[in-house]
Backbone as ProteinMPNN parsed JSONL, in Angstrom:
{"seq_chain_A": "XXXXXXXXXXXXXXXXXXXXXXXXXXXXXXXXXXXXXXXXXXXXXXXXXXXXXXXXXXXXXXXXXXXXXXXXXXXXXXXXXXXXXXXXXXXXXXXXXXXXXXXXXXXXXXXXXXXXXXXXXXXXXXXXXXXXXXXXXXXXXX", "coords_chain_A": {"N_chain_A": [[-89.149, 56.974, 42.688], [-86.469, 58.999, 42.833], [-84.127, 60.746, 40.879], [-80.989, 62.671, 41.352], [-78.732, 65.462, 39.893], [-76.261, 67.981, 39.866], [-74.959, 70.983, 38.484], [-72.576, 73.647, 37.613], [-71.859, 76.649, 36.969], [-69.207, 79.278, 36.218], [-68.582, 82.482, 34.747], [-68.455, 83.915, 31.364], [-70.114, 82.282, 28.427], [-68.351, 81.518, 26.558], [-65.274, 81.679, 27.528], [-65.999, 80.825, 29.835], [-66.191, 77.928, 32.674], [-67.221, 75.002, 33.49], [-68.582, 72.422, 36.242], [-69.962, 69.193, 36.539], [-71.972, 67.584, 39.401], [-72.952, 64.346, 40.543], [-75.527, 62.97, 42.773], [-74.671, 60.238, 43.405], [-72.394, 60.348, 43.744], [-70.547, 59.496, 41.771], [-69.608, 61.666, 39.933], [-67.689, 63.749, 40.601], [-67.728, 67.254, 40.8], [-66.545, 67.191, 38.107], [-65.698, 68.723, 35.007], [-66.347, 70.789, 32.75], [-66.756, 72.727, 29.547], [-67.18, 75.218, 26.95], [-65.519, 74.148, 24.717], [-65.489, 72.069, 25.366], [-67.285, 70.97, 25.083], [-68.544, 72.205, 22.031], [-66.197, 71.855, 20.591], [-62.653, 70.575, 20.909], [-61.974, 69.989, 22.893], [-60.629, 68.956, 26.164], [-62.634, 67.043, 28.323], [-65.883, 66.472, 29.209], [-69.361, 66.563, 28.726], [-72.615, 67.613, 28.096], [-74.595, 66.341, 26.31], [-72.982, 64.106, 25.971], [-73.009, 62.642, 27.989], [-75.96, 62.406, 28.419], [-75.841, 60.93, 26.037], [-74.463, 58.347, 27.176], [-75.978, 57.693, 28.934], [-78.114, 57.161, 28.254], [-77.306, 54.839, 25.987], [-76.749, 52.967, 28.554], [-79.139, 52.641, 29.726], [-80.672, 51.287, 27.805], [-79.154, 49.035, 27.393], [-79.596, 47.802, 29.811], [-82.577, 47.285, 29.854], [-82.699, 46.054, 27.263], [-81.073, 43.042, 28.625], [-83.247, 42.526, 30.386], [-86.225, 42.503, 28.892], [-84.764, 39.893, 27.174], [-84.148, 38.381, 29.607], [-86.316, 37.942, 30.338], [-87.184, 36.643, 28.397], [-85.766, 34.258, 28.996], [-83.499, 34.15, 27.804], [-80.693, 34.695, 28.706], [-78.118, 36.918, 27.899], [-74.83, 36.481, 27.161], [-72.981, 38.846, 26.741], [-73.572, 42.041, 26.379], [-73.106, 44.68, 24.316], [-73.406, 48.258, 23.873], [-72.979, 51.647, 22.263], [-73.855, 54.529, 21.831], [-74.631, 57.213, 20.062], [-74.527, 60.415, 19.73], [-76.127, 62.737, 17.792], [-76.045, 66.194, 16.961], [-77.092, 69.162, 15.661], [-76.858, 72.373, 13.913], [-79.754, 74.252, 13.292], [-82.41, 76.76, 12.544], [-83.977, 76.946, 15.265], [-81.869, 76.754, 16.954], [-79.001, 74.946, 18.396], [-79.626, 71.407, 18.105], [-80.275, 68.511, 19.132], [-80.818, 65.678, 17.048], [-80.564, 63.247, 16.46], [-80.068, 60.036, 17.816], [-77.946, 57.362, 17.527], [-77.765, 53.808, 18.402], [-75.818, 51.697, 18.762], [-75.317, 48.103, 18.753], [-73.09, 44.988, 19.872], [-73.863, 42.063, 20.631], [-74.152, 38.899, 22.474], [-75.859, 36.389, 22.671], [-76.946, 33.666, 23.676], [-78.548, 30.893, 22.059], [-80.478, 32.025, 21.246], [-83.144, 33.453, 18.6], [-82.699, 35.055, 15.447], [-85.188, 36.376, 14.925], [-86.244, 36.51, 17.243], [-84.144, 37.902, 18.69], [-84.45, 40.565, 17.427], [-87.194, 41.104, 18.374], [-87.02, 41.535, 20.852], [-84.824, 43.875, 20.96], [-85.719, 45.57, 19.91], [-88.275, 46.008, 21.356], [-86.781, 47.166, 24.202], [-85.546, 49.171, 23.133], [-87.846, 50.551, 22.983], [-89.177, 51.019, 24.938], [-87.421, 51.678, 27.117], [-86.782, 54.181, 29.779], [-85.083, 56.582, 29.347], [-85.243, 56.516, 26.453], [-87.767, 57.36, 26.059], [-87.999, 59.417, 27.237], [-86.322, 61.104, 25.613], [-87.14, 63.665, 22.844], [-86.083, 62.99, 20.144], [-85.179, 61.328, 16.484], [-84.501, 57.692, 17.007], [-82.642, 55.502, 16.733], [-81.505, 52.142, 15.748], [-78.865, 49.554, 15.397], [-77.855, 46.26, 14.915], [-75.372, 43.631, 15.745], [-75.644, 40.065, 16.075], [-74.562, 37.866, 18.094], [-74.582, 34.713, 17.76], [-73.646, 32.06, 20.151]], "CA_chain_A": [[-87.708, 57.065, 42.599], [-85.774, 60.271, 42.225], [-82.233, 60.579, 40.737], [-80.478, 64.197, 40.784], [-77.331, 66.035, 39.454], [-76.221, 69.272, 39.726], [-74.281, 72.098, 37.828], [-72.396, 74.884, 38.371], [-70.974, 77.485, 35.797], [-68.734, 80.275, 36.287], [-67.947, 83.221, 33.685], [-69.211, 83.734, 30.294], [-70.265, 80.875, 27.604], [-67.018, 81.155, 25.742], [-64.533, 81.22, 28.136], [-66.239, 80.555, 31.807], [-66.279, 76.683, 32.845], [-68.786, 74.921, 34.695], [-68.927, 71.618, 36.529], [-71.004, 69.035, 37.14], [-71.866, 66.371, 40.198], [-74.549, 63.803, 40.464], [-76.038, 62.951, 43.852], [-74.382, 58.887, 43.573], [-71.087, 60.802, 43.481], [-69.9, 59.098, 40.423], [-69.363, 62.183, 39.004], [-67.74, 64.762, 41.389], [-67.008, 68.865, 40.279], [-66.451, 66.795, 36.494], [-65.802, 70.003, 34.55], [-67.293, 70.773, 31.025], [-66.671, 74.144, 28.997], [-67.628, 75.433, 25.718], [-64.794, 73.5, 24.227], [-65.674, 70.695, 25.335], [-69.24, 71.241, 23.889], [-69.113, 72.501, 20.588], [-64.967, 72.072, 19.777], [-62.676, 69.062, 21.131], [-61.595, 69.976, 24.17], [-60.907, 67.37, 27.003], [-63.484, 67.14, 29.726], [-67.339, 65.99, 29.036], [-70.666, 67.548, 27.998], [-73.865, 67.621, 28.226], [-74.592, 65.416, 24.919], [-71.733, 62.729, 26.071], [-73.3, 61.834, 29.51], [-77.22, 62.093, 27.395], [-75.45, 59.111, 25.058], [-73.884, 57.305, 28.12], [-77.124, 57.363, 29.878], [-79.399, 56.225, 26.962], [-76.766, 53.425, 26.588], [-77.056, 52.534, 29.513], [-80.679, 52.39, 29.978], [-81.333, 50.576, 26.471], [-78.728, 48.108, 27.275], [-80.557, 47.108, 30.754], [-84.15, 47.405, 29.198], [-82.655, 44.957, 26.707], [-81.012, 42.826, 29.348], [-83.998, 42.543, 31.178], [-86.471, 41.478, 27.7], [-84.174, 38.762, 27.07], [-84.094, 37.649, 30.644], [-88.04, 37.459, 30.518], [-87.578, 35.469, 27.742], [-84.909, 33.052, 29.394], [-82.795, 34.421, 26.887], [-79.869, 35.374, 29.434], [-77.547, 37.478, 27.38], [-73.212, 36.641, 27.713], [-72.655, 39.877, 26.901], [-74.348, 43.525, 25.584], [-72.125, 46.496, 24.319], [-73.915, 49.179, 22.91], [-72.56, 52.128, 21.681], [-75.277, 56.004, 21.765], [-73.669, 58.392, 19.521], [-75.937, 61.291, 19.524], [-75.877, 63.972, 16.453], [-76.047, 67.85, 17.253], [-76.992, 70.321, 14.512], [-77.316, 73.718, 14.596], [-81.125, 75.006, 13.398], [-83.294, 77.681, 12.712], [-84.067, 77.049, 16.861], [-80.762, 76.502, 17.734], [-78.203, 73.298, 17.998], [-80.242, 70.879, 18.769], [-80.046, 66.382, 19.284], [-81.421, 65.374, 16.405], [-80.412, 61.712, 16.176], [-79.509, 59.192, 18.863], [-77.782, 55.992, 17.259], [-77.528, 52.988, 19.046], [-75.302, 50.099, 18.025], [-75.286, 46.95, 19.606], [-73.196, 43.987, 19.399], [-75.24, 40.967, 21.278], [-73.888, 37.888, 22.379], [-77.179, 36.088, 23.537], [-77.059, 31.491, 23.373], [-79.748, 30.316, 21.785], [-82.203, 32.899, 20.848], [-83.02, 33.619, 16.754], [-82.397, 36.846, 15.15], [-86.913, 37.093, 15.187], [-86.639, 36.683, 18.71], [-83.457, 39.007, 19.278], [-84.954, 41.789, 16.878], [-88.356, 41.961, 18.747], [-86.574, 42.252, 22.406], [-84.384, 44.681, 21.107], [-87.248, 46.733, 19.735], [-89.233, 46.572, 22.951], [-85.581, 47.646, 24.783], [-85.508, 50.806, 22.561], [-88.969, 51.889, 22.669], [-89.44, 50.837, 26.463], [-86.281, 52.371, 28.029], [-87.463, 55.164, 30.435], [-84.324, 57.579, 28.545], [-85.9, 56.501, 25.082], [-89.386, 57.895, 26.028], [-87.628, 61.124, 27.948], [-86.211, 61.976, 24.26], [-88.009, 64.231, 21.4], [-85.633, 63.13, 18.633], [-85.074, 60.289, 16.008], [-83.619, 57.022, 17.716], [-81.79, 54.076, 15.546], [-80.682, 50.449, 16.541], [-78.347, 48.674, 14.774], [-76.856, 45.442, 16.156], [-74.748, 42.235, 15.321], [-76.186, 39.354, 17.344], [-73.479, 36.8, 17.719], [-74.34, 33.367, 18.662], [-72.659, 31.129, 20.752]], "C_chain_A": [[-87.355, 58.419, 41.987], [-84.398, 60.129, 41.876], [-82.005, 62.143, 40.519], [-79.223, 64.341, 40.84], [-77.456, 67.242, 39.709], [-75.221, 70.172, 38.754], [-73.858, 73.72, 38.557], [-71.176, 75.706, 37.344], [-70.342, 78.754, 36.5], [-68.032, 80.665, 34.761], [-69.155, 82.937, 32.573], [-69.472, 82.377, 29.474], [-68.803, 80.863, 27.198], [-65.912, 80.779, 26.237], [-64.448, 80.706, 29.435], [-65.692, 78.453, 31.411], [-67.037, 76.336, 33.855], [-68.194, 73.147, 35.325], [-70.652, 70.198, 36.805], [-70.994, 67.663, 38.049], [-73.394, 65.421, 39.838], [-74.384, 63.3, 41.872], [-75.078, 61.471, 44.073], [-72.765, 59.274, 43.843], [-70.006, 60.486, 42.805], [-69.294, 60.113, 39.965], [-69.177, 63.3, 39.551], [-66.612, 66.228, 41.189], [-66.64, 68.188, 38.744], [-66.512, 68.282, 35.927], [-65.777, 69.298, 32.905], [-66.924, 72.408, 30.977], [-67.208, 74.003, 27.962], [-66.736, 74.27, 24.692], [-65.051, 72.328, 24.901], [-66.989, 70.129, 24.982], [-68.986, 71.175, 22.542], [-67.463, 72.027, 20.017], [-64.377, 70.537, 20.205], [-61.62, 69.188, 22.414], [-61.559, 68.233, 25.388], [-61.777, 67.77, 28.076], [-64.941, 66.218, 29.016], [-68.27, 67.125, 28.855], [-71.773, 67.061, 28.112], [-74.148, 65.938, 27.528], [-73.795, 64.076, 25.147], [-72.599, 62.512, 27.041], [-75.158, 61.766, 28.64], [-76.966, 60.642, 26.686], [-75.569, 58.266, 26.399], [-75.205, 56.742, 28.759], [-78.3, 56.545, 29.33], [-78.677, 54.872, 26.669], [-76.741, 52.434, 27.499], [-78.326, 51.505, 30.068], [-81.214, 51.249, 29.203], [-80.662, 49.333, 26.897], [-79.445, 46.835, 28.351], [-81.727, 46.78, 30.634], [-83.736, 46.073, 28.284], [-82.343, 43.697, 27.488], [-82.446, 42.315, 30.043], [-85.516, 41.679, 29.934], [-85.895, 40.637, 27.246], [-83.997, 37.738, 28.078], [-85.332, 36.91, 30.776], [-88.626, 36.673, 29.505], [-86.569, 34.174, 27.966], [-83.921, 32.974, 28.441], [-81.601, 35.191, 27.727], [-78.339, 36.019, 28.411], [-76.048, 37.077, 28.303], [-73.183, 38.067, 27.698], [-73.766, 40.83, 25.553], [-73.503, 44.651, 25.319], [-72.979, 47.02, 23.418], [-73.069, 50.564, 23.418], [-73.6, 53.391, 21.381], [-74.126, 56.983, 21.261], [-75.353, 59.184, 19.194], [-75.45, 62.788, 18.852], [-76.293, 65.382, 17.164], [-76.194, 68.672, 16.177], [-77.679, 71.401, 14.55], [-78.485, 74.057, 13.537], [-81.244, 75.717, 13.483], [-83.425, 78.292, 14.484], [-82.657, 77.291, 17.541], [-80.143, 75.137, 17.293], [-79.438, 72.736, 19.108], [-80.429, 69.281, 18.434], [-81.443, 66.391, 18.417], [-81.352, 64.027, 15.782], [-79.939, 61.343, 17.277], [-79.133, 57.923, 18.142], [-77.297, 55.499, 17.956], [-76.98, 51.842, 18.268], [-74.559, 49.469, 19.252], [-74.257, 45.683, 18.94], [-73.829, 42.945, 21.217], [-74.579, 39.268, 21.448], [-74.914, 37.365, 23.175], [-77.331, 34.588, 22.755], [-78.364, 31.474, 22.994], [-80.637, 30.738, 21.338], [-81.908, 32.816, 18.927], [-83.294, 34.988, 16.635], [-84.308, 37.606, 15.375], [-86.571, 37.45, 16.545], [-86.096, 37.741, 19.407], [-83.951, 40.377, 19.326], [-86.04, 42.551, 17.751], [-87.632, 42.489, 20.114], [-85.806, 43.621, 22.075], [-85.019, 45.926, 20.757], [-87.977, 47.426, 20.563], [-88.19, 47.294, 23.657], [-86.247, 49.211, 24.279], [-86.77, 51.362, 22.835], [-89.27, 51.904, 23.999], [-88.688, 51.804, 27.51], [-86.697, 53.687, 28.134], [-86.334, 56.793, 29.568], [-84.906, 57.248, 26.865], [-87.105, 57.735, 25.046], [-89.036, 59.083, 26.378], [-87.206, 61.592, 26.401], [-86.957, 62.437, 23.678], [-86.573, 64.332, 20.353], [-85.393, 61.64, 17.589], [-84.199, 59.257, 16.853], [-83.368, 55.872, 16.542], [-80.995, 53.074, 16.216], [-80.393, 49.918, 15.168], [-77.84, 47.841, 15.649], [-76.292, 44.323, 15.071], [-74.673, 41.418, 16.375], [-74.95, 38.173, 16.775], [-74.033, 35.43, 18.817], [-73.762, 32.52, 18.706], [-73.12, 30.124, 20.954]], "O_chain_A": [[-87.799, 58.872, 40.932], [-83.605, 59.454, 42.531], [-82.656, 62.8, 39.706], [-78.5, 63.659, 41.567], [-78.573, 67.748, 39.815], [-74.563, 69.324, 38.152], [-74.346, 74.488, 39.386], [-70.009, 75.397, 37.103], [-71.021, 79.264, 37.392], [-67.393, 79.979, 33.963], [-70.18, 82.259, 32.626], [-68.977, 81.358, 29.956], [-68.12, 79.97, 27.7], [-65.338, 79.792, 25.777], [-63.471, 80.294, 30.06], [-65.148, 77.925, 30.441], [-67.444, 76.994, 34.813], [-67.258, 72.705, 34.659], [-71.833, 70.371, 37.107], [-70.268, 66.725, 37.718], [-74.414, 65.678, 39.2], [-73.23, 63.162, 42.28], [-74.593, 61.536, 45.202], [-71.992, 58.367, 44.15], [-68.858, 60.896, 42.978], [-68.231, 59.793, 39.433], [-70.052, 64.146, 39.367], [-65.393, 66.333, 41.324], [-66.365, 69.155, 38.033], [-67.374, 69.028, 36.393], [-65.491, 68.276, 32.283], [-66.821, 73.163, 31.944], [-67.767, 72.938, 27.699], [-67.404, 73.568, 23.931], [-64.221, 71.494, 24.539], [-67.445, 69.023, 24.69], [-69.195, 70.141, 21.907], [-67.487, 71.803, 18.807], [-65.044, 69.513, 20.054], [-60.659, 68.467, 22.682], [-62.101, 67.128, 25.394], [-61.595, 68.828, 28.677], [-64.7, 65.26, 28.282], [-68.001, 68.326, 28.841], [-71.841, 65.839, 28.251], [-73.98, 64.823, 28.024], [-74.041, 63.073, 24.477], [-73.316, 61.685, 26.478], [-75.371, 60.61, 28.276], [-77.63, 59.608, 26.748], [-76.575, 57.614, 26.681], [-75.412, 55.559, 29.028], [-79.063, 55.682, 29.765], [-79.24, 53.829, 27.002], [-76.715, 51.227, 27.259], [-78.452, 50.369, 30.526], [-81.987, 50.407, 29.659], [-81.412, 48.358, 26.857], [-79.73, 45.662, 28.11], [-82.089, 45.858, 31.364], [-84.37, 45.042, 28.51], [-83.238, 42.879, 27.271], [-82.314, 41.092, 30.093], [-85.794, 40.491, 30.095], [-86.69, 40.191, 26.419], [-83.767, 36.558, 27.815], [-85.502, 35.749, 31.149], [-89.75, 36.179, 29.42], [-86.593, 33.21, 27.201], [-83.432, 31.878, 28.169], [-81.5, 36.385, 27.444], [-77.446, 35.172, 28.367], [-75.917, 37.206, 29.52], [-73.39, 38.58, 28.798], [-74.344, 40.528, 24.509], [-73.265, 45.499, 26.179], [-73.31, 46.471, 22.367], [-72.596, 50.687, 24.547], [-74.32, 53.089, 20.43], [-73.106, 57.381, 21.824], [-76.474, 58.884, 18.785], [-74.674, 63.638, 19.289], [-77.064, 65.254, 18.115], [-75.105, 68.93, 15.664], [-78.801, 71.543, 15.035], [-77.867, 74.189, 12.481], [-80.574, 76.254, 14.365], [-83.162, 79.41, 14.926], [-82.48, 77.966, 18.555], [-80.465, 74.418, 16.347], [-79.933, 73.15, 20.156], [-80.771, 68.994, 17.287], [-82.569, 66.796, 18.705], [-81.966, 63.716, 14.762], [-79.322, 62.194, 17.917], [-80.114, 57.182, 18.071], [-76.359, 56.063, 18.52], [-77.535, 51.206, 17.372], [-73.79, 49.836, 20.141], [-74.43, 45.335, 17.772], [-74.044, 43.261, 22.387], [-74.595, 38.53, 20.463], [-74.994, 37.763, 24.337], [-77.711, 34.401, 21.599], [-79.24, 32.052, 23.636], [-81.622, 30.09, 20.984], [-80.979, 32.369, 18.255], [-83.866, 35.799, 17.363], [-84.646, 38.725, 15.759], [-86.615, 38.616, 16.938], [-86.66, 38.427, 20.26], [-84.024, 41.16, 20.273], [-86.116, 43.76, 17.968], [-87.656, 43.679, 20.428], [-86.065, 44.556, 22.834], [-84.848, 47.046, 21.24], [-88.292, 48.61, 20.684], [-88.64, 48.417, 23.882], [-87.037, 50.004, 24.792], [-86.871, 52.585, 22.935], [-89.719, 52.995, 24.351], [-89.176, 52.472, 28.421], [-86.965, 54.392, 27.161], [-86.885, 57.862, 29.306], [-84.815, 58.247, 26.151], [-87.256, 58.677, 24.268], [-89.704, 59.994, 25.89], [-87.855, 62.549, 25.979], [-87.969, 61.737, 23.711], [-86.1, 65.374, 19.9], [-85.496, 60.657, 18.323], [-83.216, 59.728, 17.425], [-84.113, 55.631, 15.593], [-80.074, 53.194, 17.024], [-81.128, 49.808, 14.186], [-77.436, 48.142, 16.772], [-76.657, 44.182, 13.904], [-74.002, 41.634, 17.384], [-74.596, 37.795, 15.658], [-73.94, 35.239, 20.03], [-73.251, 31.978, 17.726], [-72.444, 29.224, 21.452]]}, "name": "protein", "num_of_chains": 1, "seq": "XXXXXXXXXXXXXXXXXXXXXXXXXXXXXXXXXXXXXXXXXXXXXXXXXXXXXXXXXXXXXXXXXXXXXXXXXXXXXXXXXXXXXXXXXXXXXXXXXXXXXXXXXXXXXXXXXXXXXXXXXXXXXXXXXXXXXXXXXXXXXX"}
């Protein structure tokens, strides 16, 4: 399986602007600038669609360990806020937190904890990272 996006910048860093698509066409000419990087511009960024995607991933990875334990989850919201700080190297993702809340019948917080463990360390965007990752959750049962 392949998945691809593309990019496309015009002008300098400071004031050019760039776009970007992905092949599913979810996400078509989406424009991103500096300000919407480093300041608080409106558009998206790099770092925002990185969260969304690790969210994503973790939430289905979890999803999917709870299913295999007949543990069918009502609902999963998680939540990838991912830290940026500028370094010696450069700015560079140096935290990914994940917070979960968990509505999943029947299971016990042992049982939730380990699936959501395996989730995080399993999920194919977990393993693509090199930086600290963190799960918090509030498992609510019904």
């Amino acid at each position: 399986m392949k998945r691809s996006a593309s990019a496309k910048w015009e002008g300098d860093l400071k004031t050019g602007k760039g776009t970007v698509s992905t092949e599913s066409g979810t996400l078509q000419s989406t424009q991103y600038s500096f300000s919407t990087r480093f300041e608080n511009g409106t558009g998206t960024n790099p770092e925002e669609l990185i969260a969304a995607a690790h969210a994503g991933c973790f939430t289905m990875a979890l999803s999917g360990q709870l299913t295999g334990k007949e543990k069918v989850p009502t609902s999963l919201e998680t939540t990838a806020t991912l830290t940026m700080e500028k370094l010696d190297a450069g700015w560079t993702a140096t935290e990914i937190a994940l917070s979960l809340k968990a509505n999943v019948p029947g299971i016990t917080e042992e049982e939730f904890d380990t699936c959501a463990k395996a989730a995080k360390e399993g999920c194919p965007i977990s393993r693509l990272l090199d930086t600290k990752i963190t799960l918090s959750y509030e498992l609510i049962n019904s």
